[in-house]
C-alpha positions in Angstrom: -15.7 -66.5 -14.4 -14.6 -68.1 -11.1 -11.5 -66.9 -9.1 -9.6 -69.7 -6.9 -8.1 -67.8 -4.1 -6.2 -69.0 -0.8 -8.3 -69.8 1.7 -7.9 -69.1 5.4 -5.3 -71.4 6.5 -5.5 -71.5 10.7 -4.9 -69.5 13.4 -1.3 -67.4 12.9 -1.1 -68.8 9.4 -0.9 -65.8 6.8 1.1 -67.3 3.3 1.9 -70.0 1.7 3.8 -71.9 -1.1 2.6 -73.5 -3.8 3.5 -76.7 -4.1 1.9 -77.6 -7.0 -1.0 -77.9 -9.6 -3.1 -80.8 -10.1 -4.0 -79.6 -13.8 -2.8 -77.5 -16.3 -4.4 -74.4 -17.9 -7.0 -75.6 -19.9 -7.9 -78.7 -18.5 -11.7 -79.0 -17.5 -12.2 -79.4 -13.7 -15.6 -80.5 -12.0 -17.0 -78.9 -8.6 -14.4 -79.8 -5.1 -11.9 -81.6 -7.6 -8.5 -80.6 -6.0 -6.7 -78.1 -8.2 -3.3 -76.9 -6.4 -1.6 -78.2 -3.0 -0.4 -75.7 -1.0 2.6 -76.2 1.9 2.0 -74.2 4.7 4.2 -73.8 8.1 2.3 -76.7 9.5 0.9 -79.0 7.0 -0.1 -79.2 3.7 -3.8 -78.8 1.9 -4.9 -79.3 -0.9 -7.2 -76.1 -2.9 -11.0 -77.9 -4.3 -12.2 -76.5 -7.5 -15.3 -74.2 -6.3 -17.2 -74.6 -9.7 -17.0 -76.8 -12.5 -15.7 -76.0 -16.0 -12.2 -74.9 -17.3 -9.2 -73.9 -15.2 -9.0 -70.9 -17.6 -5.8 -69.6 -16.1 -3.0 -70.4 -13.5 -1.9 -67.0 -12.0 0.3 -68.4 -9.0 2.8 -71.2 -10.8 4.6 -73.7 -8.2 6.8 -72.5 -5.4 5.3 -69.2 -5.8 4.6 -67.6 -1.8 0.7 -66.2 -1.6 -0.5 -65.2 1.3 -4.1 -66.1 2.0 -7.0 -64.6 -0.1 -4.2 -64.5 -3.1 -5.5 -65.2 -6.6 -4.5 -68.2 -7.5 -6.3 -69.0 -10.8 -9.5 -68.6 -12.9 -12.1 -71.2 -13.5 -14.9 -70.9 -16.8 -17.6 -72.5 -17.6 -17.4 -73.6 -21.7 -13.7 -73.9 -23.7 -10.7 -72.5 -22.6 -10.1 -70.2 -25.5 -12.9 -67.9 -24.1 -11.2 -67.3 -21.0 -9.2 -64.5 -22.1 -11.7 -62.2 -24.0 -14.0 -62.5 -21.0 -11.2 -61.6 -18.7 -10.5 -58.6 -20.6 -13.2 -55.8 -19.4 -11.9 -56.7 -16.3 -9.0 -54.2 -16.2 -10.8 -50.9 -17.5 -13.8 -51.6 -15.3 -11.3 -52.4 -12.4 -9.1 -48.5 -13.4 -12.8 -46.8 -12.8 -12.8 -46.9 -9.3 -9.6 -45.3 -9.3 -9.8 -43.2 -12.1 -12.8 -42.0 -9.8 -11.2 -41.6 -6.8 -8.0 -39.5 -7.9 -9.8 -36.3 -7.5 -10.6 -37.1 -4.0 -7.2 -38.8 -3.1 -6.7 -35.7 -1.0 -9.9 -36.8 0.9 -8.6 -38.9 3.8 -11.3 -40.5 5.7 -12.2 -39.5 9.4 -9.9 -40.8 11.4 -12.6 -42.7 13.6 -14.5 -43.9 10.8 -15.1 -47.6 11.5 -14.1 -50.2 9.3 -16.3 -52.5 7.8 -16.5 -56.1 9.1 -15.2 -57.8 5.9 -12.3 -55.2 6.2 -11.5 -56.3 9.9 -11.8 -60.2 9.1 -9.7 -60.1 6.1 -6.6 -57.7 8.0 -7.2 -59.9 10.8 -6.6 -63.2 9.2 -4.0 -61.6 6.0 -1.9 -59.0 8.7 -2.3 -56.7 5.7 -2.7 -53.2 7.7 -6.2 -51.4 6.4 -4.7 -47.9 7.4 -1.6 -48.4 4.8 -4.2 -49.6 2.0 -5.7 -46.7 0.0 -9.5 -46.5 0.2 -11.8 -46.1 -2.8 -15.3 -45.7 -1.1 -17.0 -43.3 0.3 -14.9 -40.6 2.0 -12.1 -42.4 0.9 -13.0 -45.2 3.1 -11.3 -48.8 2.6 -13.4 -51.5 1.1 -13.5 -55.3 0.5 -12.2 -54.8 -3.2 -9.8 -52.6 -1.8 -8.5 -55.2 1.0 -8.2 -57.8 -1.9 -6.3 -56.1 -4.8 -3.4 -55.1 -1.4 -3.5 -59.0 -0.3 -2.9 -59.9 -3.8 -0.1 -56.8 -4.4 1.3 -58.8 -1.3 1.1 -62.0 -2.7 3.2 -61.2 -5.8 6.0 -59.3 -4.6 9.2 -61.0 -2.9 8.8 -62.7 0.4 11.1 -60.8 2.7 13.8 -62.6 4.8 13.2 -62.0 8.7 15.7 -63.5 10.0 19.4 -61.0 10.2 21.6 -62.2 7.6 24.2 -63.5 10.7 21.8 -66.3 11.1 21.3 -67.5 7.2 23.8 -70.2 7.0 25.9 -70.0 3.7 28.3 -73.0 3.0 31.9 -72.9 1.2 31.3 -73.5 -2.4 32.7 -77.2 -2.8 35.3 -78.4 -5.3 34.3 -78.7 -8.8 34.7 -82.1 -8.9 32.2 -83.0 -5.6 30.0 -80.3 -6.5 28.8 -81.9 -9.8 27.7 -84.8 -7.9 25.9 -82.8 -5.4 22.0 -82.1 -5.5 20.5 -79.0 -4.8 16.9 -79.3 -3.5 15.4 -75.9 -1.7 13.6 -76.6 1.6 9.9 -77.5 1.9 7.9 -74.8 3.8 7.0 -77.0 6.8 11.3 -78.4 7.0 12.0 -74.4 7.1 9.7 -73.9 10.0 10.6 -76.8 11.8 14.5 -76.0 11.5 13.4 -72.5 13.0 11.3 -73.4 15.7 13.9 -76.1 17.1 16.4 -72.9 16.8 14.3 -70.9 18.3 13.3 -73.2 21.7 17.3 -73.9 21.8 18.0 -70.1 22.1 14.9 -69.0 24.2 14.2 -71.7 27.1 16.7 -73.3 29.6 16.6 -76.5 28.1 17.3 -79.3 30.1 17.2 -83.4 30.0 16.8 -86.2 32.9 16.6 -89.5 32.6 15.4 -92.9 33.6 14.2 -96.5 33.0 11.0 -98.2 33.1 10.6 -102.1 33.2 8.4 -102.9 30.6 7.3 -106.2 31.9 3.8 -105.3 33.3 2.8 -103.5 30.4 4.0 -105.8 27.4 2.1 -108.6 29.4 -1.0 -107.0 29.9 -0.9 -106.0 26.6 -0.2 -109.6 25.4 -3.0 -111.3 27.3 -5.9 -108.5 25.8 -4.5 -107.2 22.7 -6.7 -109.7 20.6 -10.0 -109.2 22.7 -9.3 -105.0 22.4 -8.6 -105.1 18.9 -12.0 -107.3 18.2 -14.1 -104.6 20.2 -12.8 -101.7 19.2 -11.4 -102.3 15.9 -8.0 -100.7 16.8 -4.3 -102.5 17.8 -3.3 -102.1 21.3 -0.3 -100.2 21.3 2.7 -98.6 24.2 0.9 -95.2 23.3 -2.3 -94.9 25.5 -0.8 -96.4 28.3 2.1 -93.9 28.1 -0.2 -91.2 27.4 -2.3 -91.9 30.8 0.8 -92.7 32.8 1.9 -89.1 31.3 -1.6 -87.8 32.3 -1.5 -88.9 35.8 2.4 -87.5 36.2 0.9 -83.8 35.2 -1.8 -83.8 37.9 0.9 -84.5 40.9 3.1 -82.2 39.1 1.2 -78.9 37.5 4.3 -77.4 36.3 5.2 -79.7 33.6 2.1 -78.8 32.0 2.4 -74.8 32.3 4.1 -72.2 30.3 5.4 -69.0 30.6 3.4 -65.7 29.4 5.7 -62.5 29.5 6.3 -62.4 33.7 3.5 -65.0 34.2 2.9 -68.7 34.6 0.3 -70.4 33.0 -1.2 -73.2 34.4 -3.3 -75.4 32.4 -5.9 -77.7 34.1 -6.8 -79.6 30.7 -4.3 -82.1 29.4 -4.3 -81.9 25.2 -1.4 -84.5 24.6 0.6 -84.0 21.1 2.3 -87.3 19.7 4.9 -86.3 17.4 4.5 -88.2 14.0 7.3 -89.2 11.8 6.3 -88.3 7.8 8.2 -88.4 4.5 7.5 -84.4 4.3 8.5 -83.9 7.8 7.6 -84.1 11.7 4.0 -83.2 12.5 2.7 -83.0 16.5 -1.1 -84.0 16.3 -3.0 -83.5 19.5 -5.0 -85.6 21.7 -7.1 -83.4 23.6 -8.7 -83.9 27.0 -6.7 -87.6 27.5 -7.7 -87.0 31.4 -11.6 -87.7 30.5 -10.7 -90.3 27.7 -10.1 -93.7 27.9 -6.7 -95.9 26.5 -9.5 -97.5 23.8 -10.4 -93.9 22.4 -6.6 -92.4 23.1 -5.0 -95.7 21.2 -8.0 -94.9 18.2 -7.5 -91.4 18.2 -3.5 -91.7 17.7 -4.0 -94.6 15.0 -6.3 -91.9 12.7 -4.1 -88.9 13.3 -0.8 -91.3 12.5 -2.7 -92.1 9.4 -4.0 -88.9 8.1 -0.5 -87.7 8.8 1.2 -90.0 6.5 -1.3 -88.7 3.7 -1.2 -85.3 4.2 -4.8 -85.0 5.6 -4.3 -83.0 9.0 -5.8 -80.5 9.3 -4.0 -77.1 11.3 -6.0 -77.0 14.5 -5.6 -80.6 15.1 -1.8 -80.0 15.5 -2.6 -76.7 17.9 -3.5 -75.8 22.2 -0.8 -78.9 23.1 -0.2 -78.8 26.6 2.3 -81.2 26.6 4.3 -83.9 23.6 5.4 -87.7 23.7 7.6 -88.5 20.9 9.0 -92.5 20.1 12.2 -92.8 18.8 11.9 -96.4 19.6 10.2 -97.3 16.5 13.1 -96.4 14.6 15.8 -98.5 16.8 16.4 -95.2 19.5 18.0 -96.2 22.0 18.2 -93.2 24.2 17.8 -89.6 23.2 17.3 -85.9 24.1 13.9 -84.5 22.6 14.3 -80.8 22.0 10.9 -78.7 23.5 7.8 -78.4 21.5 7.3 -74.5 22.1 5.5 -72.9 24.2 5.0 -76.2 25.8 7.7 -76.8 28.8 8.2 -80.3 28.7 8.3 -83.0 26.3 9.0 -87.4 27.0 11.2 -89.1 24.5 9.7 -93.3 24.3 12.9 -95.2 23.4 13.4 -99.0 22.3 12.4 -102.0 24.8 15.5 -103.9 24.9 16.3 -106.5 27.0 18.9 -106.2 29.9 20.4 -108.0 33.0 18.7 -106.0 36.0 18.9 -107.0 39.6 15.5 -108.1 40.7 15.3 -108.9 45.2 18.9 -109.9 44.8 18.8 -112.0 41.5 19.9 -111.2 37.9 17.2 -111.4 35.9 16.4 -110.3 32.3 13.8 -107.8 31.7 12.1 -105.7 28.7 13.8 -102.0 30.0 12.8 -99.1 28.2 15.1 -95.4 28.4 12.9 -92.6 29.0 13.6 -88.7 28.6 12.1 -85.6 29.7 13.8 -82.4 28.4 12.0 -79.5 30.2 12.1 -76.0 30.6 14.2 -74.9 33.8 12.6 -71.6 34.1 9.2 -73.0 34.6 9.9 -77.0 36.7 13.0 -77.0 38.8 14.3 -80.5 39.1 13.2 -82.3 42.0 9.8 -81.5 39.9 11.4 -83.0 36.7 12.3 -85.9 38.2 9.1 -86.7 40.5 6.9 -86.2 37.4 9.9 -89.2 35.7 9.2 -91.3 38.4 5.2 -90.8 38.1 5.4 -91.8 35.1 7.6 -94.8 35.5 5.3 -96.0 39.0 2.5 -95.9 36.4 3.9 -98.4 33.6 5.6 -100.9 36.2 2.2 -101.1 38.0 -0.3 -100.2 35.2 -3.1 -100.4 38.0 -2.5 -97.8 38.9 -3.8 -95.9 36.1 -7.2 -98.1 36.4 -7.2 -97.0 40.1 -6.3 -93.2 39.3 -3.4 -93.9 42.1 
């Protein structure tokens, strides 16, 4: 008998939903064969059969919540129909222990007696408390087993609302007539947090948005005369993305704040630049991150963008590719944006909103002429850059794409 249990899902990450099963219980199942997909706050992964045989039993059924180390199912090896009498021993052998321990419930263990490393890990990664979970070992000590059967007690009962019931928004039930043509579909784990976390940035930072224009000429012609010859060595198109994402770069150095955050009563000033690029899915926005773009080149930036756009569209990020941003870019162009203000990635303090290249009259040493002009946004946090920073870093940025030398020349 095999268990399939939730893994350890990232940093912060403690439950999940499941979204659903792959196979039915039953079916036979061969070794790293995915068996359930689970949604978490951030993305969504898929749970590989650990050994081959029969998914015996399904113990978590879709949309259920688990937190991590949850049983999920049960795999055996042979036919399905002797699944059950092998699982049965299991509950008198499991009521030992306890029958075993009830004369010493009294017994509470010292209160400095260490915990065991496998205790730590898993109340470290679950948030299950080891001091509220009774113990069954020696001196009444908490164990492993113990740990487990309280993360899967968790697991099972009702996920509890944190939010006050002021800020659960309830709508007027709609006429009879409009509500039969209405469809009622419940939230996806990762649409829940993202409605939260934009909520949350709203009410907590000083959220402001400045604006200006860049003249895409430069760019789009530079990017004309080598996109063939960059695609051909490197095997990836040449996009607005890595030159943005260096201008962006070199606008951070002059101007440290926009890539700081606050900590409590402190600043935090970060002297790495991890870049996210928000990416537009059918499940939702995800916020990959390009790390250490000062020390890469547009080549391994544009690549490095094109794989994480990719793998975002399947489903394939993993959770601490899309953590330690330092600062986001986000393209509304590509859908026909015009102008926009991006709401803060949290606890990053500034984010720049990319918006579509359209052509417009602009006076040019006295002349109309028509150029390729480009909106861009930078909402920021006015607790941490005042705004003769936000707008210096703006104009960085803009000196860097109307002169794209300058980010050859580090200027």
């Amino acid at each position: 008998m095999t268990e399939i249990r939730v893994p350890t899902l990232g940093e912060s990450v403690t439950e999940a939903t499941i979204g659903r099963w792959f196979k039915k219980a039953g079916d036979p199942v061969s070794v790293d064969e995915p068996l359930v997909e689970l949604e978490t706050d951030k993305v969504t992964i898929e749970v590989p059969a650990p050994s081959a045989g029969t998914l015996s039993e399904i113990i978590a059924a879709d949309g259920a919540t688990v937190a991590v180390g949850a049983l999920l199912g049960q795999i055996t090896e042979g036919a399905a129909g002797a699944a059950k009498p092998a699982a049965a021993p299991a509950k008198p052998a499991a009521a030992a222990p306890a029958a075993a321990a009830a004369p010493a419930a009294a017994k509470a263990p010292p209160a400095d007696a260490p915990l065991a490393p496998s205790v730590r890990k898993l109340s470290a990664e679950t948030g299950v408390d080891a001091s509220t979970v009774p113990g069954s070992g020696k001196d009444g000590r908490v164990t492993k087993g113990d740990m487990l059967a309280a993360i899967e007690r968790a697991a099972s009962a009702p996920t509890p609302v944190n939010q006050p019931a002021a800020a659960v928004q309830v709508r007027a039930p709609s006429p009879a007539d409009d509500a039969a043509r209405e469809e009622r579909v419940k939230m996806t784990r990762l649409r829940q947090t993202i409605a939260r976390r934009l909520k949350d940035v709203q009410n907590t930072a000083a959220m402001l948005t400045t604006f200006n224009e860049v003249d895409m000429t430069n760019v789009m012609a530079l990017r004309a005369h080598y996109k063939d010859a960059f695609e051909k060595k490197h095997g990836s198109k040449l996009g607005f993305m890595g030159f943005f994402t260096k201008a962006v770069v070199q606008g951070l150095k002059d101007i440290p704040a926009v890539n700081a955050e606050i900590d409590g009563t402190d600043l935090i000033y970060k002297n790495y630049y991890h870049i996210g690029v928000a990416v537009g899915t059918d499940k939702g926005l995800v916020v990959p991150v390009v790390r250490d773009c000062d020390n890469k080149s547009i080549a391994d930036i544009e690549k490095g963008i094109a794989d994480f756009g990719r793998r975002a569209r399947d489903g394939q990020l993993k959770i601490d590719e899309m953590q330690g941003g330092t600062f986001t870019i986000t393209n509304g162009g590509i859908y026909g944006s015009l102008m926009s203000t991006p709401i803060l990635n949290a606890p990053q303090s500034g984010i720049l909103g990319m918006h579509k290249i359209q052509e417009r009259p602009m006076v040019v040493g006295g002349k109309i002429e028509v150029r390729p002009m480009m909106y861009l946004a930078l909402s920021y946090d006015h607790r941490v850059i005042d705004g003769k920073e936000a707008v210096t870093f703006l104009v960085r940025v803009k000196e860097s794409l109307e002169d794209p030398a300058r980010l050859v020349l580090d200027l």
